[in-house]
N, C-alpha and C positions, 0 to 999 in steps of 0.2 A: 504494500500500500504506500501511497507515495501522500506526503505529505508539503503543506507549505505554510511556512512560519515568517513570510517575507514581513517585513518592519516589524517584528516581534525581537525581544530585548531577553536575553537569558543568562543566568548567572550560574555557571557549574563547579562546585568547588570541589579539589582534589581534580584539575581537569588537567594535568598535566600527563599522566601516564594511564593505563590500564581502562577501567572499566569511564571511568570520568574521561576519561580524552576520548572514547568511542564514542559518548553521547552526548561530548562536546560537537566534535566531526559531525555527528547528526544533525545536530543542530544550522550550524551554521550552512552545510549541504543542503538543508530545506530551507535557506533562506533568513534565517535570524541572523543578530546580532549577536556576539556570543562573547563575555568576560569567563577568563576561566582563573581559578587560583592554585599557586601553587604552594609551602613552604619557606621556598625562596625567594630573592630577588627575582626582578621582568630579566637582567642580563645575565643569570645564570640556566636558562633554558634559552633551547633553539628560538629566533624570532620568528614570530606569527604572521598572518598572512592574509590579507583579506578581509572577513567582519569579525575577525576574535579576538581578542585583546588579552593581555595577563593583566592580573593585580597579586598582590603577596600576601597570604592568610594564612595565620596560626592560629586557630580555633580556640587555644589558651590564652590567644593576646587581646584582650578586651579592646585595646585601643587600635586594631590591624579590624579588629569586627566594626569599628564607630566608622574607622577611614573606607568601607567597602561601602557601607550604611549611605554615608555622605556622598559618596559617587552615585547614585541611585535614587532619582528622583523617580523615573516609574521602571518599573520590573515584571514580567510578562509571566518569567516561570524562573522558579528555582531550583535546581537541583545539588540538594545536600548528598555529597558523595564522600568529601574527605574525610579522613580517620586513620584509624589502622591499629596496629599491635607491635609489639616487638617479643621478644625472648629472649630470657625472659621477661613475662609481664610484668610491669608498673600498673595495679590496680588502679590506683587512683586516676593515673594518666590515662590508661582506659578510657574512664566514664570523661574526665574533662572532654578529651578530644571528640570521644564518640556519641555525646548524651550532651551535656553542659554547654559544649562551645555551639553545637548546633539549634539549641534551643535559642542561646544568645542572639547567634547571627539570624535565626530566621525572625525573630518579634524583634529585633533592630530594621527589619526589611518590610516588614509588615505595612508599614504608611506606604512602601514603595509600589508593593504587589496590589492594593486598594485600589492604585490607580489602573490598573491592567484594563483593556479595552476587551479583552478575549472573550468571543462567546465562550459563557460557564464561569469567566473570572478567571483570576490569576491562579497560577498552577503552582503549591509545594511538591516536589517528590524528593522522597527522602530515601537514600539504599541503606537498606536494611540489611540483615543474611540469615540464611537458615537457623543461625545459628542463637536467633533469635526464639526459637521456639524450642529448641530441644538444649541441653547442657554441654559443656567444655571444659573437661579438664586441663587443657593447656590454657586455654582463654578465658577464663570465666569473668574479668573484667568486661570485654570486648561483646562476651555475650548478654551479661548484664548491661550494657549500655543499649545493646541492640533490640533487646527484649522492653528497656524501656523508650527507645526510640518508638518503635511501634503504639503503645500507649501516649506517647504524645502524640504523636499524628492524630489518634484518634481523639485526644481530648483538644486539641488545638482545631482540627475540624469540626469541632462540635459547638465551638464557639466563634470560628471565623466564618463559619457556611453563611452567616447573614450578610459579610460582611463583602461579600462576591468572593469569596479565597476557599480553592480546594485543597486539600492535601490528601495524598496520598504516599504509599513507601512500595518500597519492589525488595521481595529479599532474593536476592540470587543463590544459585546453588552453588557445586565444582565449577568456581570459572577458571580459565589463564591467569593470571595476571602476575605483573612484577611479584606481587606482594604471595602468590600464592605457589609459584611455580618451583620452586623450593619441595614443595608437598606435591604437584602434578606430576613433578621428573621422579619421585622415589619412587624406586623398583617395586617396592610392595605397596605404598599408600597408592599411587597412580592409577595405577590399573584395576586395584581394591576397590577402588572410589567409585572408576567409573563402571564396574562389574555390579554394580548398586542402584545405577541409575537406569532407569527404564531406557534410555537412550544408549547407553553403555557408552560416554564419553563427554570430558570435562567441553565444559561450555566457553566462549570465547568470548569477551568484552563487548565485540560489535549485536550480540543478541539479548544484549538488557539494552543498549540503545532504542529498539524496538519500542518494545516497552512501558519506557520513557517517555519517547514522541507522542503516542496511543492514549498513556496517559494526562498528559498535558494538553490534547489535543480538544478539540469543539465534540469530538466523538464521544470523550470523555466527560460530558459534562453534568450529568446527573450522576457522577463516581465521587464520594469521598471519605474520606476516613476508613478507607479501605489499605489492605496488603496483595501486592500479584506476586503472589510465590512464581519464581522464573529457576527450577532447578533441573532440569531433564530428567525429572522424573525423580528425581533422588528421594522426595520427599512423600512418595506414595509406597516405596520399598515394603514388601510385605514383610522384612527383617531386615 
């Protein structure tokens, strides 16, 4: 399905790499306007091209959230994507980046997205991960944040639905990505994972892009406060 976002204004954060640079690329391929964030400075990544622009976001810097806020007098769709984990985990660091900072930056954004002209209103989506709904013991910061991502989405759509503002979150399953491929190349988790999935194989960045569009999209406009599980199947597994 092809979609067009032409004079539409998007904000994807974490869009530098992996699943956030897939549906940044979407974005801006249908026509938007597209700021994406990274961690770092604009001259420490390749320069951009076209309608996308970098800004610098640390989801723990309150004042890197104010300076995104300030850039943003209207805002079409948001796409909360950055986060992540390390190894080991920093619980606390966790929830900041995955739960806290995002709550931040999205109600600093909020006057912005109000003004969205979009039939159905301005668009949250937030990525979520499976890992939201079931336990981790490697993660269980990362999981705890994503499990409460979810619950905001839904209490935050419950109170901006009047407001013309949807939200909604996507949790993905086995995707690719910088951040997971570490776990897709192990000889036994790899193939384990994807011998799980009804698809029998990890999923790739550019197919929560989809997704995303669909969601944000006029199609989507009687959707909110909802989750689209995107896992290939993983999460129907009869074991």
């Amino acid at each position: 399905m092809i979609y067009d976002f032409t004079g539409r204004r998007v904000l994807v954060t974490g869009g530098t790499s992996g699943i956030g640079a897939a549906i940044a690329g979407a974005f801006a391929a249908a026509g938007a306007t597209v700021m994406i964030t990274g961690t770092r400075a604009e001259d420490a990544y390749a320069p951009l091209t076209g309608n996308m622009r970098h800004m610098q976001l640390r989801l723990g810097d309150r004042n890197d959230v104010a300076a995104i806020a300030a850039e943003s007098d209207r805002l079409d769709i948001l796409i909360n994507n950055a986060g992540g984990t390390t190894v080991p985990e920093d619980f606390d660091a966790a929830i900041d980046a995955n739960l806290k900072g995002v709550h931040a930056l999205t109600v600093a954004l909020l006057p912005a997205i109000e003004r969205s002209e979009m039939v159905g209103g301005g668009s949250v989506i937030s990525i979520a991960s499976m890992m939201a709904v079931f336990g981790n013991s490697v993660f269980p910061g990362y999981s705890a944040a994503k499990a409460g991502l979810l619950l905001m989405t839904r209490s935050l759509a419950e109170g901006w639905g009047a407001r013309g503002v949807r939200i909604n979150a996507i949790a993905p399953g086995p995707v690719r990505t910088p951040m997971t491929e570490r776990y897709a190349d192990d000889p036994a988790m790899g193939p384990g994972t994807a011998e799980r999935m009804a698809l029998r194989r990890w999923g790739q960045p550019e197919e929560i892009a989809g997704p995303a569009l669909f969601l944000a999209s006029s199609a989507a406009a009687f959707i909110t406060g909802e989750c689209l599980i995107v896992s290939g199947g993983y999460m129907i597994a009869e074991a």
